[in-house]
C-alpha positions in Angstrom: -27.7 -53.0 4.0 -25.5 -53.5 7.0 -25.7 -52.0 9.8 -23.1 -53.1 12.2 -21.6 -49.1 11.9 -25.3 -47.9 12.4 -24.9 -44.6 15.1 -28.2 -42.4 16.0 -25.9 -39.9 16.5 -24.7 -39.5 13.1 -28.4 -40.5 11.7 -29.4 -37.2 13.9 -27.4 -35.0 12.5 -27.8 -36.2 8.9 -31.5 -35.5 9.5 -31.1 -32.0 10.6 -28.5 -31.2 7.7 -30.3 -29.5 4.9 -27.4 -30.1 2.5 -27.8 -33.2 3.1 -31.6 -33.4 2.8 -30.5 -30.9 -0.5 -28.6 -33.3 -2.2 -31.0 -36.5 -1.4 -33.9 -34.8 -3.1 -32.1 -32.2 -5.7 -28.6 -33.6 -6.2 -26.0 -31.3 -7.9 -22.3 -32.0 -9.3 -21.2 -29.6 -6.5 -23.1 -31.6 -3.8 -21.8 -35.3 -5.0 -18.6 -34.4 -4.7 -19.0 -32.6 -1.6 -20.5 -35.5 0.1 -18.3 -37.9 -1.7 -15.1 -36.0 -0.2 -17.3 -36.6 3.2 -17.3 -40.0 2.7 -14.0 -41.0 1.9 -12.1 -42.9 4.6 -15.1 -42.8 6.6 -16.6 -46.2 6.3 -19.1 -45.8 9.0 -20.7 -42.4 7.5 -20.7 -44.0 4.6 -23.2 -46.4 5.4 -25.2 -44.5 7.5 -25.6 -42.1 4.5 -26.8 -45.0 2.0 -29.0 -46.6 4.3 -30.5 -43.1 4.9 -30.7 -42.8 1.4 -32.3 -45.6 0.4 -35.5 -45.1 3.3 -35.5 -41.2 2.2 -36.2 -42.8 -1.3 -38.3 -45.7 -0.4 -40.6 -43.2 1.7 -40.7 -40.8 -1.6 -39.8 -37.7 0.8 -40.2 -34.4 -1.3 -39.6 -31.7 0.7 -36.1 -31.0 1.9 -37.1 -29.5 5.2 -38.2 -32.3 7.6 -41.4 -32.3 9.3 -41.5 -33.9 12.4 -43.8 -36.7 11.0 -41.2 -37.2 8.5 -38.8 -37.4 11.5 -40.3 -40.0 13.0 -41.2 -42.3 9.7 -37.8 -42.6 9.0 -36.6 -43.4 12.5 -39.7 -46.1 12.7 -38.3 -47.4 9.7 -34.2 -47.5 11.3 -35.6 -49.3 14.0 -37.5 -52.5 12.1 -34.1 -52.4 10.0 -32.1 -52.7 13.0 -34.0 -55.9 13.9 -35.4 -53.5 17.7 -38.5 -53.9 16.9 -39.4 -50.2 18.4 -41.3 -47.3 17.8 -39.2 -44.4 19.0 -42.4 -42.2 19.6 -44.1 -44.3 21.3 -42.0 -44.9 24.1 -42.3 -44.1 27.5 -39.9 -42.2 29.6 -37.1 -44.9 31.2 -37.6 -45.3 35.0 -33.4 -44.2 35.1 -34.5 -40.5 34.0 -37.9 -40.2 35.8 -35.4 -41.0 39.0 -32.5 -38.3 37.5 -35.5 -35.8 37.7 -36.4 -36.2 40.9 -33.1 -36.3 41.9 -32.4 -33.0 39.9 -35.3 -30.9 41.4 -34.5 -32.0 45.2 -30.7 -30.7 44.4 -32.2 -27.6 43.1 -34.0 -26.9 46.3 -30.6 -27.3 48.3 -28.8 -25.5 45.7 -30.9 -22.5 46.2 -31.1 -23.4 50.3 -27.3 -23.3 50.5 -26.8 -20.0 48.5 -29.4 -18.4 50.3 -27.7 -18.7 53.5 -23.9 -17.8 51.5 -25.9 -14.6 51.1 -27.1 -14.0 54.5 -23.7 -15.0 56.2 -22.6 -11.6 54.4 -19.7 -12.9 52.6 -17.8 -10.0 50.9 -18.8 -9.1 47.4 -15.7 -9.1 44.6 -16.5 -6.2 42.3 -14.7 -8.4 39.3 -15.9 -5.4 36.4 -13.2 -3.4 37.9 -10.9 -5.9 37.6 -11.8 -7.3 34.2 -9.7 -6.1 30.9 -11.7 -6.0 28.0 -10.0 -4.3 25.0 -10.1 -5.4 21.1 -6.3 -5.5 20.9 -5.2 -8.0 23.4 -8.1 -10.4 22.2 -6.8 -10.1 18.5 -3.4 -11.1 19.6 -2.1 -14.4 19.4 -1.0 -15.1 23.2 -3.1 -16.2 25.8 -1.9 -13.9 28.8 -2.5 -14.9 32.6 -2.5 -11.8 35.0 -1.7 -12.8 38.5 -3.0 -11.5 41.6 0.3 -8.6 41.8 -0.8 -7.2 38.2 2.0 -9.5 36.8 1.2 -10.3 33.6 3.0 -13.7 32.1 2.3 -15.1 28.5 1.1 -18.9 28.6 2.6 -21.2 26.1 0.2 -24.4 27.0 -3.2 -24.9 26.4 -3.4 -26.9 29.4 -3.8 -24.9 33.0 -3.6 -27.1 36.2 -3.5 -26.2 39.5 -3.1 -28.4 43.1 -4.7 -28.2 45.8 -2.3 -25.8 47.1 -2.5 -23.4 44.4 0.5 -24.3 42.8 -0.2 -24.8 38.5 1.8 -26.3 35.7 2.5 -22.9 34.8 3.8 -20.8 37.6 5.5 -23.1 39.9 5.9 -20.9 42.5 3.6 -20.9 45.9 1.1 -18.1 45.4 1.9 -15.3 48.2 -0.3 -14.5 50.7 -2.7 -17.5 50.6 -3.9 -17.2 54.1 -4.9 -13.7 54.1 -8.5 -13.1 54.4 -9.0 -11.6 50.8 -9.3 -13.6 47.7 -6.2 -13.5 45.6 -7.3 -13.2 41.9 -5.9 -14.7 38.3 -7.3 -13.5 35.5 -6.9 -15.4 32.1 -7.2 -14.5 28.5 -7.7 -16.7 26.0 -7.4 -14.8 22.5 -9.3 -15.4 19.5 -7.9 -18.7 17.5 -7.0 -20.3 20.7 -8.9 -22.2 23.6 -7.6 -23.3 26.9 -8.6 -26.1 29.0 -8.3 -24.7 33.3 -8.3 -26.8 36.1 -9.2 -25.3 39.6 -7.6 -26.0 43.0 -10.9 -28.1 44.1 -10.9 -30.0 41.0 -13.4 -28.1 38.8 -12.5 -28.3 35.0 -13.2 -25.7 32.9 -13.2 -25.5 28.9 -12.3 -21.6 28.1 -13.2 -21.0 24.6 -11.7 -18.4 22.5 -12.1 -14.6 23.1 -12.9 -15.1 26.9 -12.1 -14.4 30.0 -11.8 -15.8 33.5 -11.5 -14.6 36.9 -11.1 -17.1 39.2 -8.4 -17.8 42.9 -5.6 -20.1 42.8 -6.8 -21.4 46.0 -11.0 -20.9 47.2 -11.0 -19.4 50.4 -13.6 -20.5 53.1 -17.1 -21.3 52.2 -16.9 -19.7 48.5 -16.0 -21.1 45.7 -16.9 -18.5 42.6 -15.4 -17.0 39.2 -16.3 -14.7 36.9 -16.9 -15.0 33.1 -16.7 -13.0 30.4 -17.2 -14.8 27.0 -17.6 -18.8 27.1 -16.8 -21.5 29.2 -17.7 -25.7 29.8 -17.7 -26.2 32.9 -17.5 -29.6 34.8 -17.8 -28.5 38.3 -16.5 -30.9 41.4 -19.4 -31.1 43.8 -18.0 -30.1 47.4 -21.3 -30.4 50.3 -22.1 -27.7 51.7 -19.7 -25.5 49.1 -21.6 -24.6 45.9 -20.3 -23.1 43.4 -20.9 -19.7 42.0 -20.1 -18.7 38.1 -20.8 -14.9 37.6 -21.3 -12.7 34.4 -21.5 -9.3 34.3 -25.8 -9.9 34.1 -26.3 -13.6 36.1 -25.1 -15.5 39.3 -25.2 -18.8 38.1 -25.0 -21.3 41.4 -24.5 -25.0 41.3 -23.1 -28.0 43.0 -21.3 -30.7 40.9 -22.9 -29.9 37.8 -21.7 -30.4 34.1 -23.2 -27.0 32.2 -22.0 -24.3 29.5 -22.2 -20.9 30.1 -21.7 -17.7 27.3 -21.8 -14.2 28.5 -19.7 -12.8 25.0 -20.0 -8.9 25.9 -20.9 -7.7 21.9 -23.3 -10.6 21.9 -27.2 -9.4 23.3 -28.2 -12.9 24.8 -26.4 -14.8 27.6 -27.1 -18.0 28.2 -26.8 -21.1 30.1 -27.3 -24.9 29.0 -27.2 -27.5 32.0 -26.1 -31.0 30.7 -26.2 -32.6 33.9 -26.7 -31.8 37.9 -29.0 -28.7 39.2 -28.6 -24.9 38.6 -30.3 -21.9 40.0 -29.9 -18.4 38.1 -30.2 -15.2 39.8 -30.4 -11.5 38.4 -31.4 -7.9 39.4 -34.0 -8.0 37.1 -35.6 -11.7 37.6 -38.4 -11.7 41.0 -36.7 -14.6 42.5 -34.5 -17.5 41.2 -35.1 -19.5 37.7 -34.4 -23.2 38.4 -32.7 -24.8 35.1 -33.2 -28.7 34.6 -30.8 -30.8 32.8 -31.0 -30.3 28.9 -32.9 -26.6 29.1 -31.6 -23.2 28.1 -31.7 -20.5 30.3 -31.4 -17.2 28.2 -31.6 -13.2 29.1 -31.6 -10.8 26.5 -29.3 -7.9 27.8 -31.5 -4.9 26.2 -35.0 -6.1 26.9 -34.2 -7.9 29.9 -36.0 -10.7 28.6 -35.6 -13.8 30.1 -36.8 -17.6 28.6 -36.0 -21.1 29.3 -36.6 -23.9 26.7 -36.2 -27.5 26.6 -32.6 -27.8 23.7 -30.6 -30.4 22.5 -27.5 -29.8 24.7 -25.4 -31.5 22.2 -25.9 -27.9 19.8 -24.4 -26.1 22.5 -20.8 -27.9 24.0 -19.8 -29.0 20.9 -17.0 -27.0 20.4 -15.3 -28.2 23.4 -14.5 -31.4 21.4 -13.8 -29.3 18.0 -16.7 -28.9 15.6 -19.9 -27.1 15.8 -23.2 -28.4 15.6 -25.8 -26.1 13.5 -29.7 -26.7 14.0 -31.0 -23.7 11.7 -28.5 -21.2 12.9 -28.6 -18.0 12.1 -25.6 -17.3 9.4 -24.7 -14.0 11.0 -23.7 -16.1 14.2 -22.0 -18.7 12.3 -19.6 -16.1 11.0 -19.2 -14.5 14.4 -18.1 -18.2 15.8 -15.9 -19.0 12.9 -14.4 -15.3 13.1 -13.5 -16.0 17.1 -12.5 -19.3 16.5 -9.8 -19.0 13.5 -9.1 -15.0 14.4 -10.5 -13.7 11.4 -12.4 -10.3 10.5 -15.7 -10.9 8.5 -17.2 -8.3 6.2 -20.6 -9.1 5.0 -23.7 -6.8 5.2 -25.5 -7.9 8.4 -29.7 -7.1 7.4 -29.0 -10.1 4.6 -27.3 -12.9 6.6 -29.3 -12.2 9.8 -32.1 -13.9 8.2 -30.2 -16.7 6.5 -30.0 -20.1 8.6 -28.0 -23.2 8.0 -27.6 -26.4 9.5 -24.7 -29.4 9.9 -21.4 -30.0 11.0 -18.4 -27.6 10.7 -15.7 -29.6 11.4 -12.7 -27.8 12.5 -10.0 -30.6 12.2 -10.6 -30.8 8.3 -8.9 -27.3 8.2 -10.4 -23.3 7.3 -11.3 -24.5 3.7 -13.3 -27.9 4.2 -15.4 -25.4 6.9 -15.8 -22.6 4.4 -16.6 -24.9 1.3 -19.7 -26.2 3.7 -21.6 -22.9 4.8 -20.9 -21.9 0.9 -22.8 -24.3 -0.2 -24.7 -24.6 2.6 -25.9 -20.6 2.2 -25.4 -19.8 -0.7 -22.9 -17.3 -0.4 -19.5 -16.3 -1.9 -16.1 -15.9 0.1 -12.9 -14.1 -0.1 -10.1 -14.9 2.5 -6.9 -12.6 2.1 -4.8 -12.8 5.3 -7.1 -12.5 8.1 -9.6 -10.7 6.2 -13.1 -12.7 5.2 -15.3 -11.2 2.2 -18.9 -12.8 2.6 -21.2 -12.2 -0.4 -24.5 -14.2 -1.7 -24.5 -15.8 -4.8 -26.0 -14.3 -8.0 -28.1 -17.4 -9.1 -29.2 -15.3 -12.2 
């Protein structure tokens, strides 16, 4: 078998699809033509899935939920086919990322240095929960709406928001007023379900706003303090000023970094915040931690709003940004928040009894550019479960397998 369109990344997420495992190991007429619409036009899925295939076989695999053993079998096996000669396992950590760590922990220390003294220089506190709108009707609309600092409110047609140094964005090209007055003047932007936005800052900072959030943030920083506020979820890739962190806030966590590439969700009817870092150095603050919590590239900071409980674990960062770039990424997720993404992302209301699904996980790709159906065809087959879509109403039941 060839492998000249071999990609790990693609072997990956085969691995941790259970429809795919499913149809490997119990293969239905539902599942080859699933996977044979998967395949068409897609040359190099194609052969990653027959070469998969064939060691899956070879190995005589028969359970359809990996074990890590399993895990690593197969990829020993991808390797000697690939001519590497390598045990993935077995190797050692690569002197680039022992270095990125190092490098990581002593911009954590400044990080947390340089907020420390933002704090002490007594900087004036922006109570953004009295300036944030959060009603279920302007989120179910279809027009992302951008409040300026007057109250103004102005409907945004483009789903790209750039602004200069000056202040000065693609979508208000007027000078914003007051600039050098000593307090901040505010934006606040919507983005409505079915719709995402990609921001740009005045220092450079790009933002990924995903649907049913919203921003606070300046057209222009003012002095030593650069910060927003967030209430839903954003990708952030944040330009790294010396000497001028930057500080994301949520309604529960102060999230301060320098230039830092991270994701941060802080949905208001979900009960866990969270923030993954992907590159750079973060320090979280809240009332209710006893000091900071340093966050190292590729971990998970999460705070569970009722319990106040706080955790950070080592992910696969990958799970958690891809929807900036259109699809999700599913490692046993629970079904119940599948449907709550795929409800903010296409606008939709879901009715399904939430004690069943809770306990339900599924795992894959939900590609969004193959359209509603291709998506909803996977997690039915995926789970199990019936739908109904009759305008923007979703009917979720199981399947009787009787």
């Amino acid at each position: 078998m060839s492998m000249n369109y071999y990609s790990d990344g693609i072997v990956f997420s085969l691995l941790d699809n259970d429809l795919f495992m499913q149809w490997i190991l119990s293969p239905t007429a539902e599942l080859d033509l699933y996977w044979k619409e998967q395949m068409d036009g897609n040359d190099e899925l194609k052969v990653n899935i027959e070469s998969l295939k064939n060691i899956i076989n070879k190995l005589e695999i028969k359970e359809p939920v990996l074990s890590q053993n399993d895990r690593m079998v197969i990829w020993d096996n991808i390797q000697r086919q690939k001519g590497r000669n390598k045990v993935f396992r077995r190797r050692s950590k690569p002197v680039w990322l022992q270095i990125a760590s190092a490098v990581a922990a002593i911009a954590l220390l400044i990080v947390g240095y340089l907020f420390f003294s933002l704090e002490k220089n007594g900087l004036e506190e922006t109570d953004y929960t009295s300036i944030i709108t959060n009603d279920e009707q302007s989120i179910r609309s279809t027009d992302i709406v951008l409040t300026l600092p007057d109250n103004k409110k102005m409907t945004v047609d483009s789903a790209n928001i750039v602004y200069d140094k000056n202040g000065v964005s693609n979508v208000q090209s007027e000078k914003p007023e007051n600039e050098d007055d000593e307090k901040q003047q505010l934006n606040q932007l919507m983005v409505p379900y079915g719709k995402t936005v990609s921001l740009t800052l005045s220092d450079g900072t790009k933002i990924w706003v995903n649907s049913g959030s919203r921003v606070i943030y300046p057209s222009v920083f003012k002095k030593d303090k650069r910060e927003i506020f967030v209430l839903g979820e954003i990708y952030l890739d944040v330009v790294k000023i010396p000497d001028h962190p930057f500080v994301i806030k949520t309604n529960y966590m102060d999230i301060n970094v320098l230039g830092t590439k991270l994701n941060v969700s802080a949905y208001s009817d979900e009960s866990v915040q969270s923030v993954v870092l992907v590159s750079g150095a973060v320090t979280v603050k809240s009332n209710d931690l006893n000091g900071d919590c340093n966050i190292l590239p590729d971990q998970m900071f999460s705070y569970k709003t009722a319990s106040k409980e706080i955790n950070i674990q080592k992910v696969d960062v990958n799970n958690y940004i891809s929807w900036i770039n259109g699809y999700l990424l599913l490692d046993s997720e629970r079904l119940d928040n599948v449907f709550q993404k795929l409800e903010r992302h296409y606008n939709l209301s879901f009715s399904y009894d939430d004690n069943t699904f809770k306990n339900i996980r599924i795992s894959g790709k939900l590609d969004f550019s193959r359209g509603i159906e291709s998506v909803f065809k996977y997690v039915s087959i995926a789970a199990q479960i019936n739908y109904e879509i009759n305008d923007q109403q979703v009917k979720i039941e199981l399947k009787n397998n009787e």
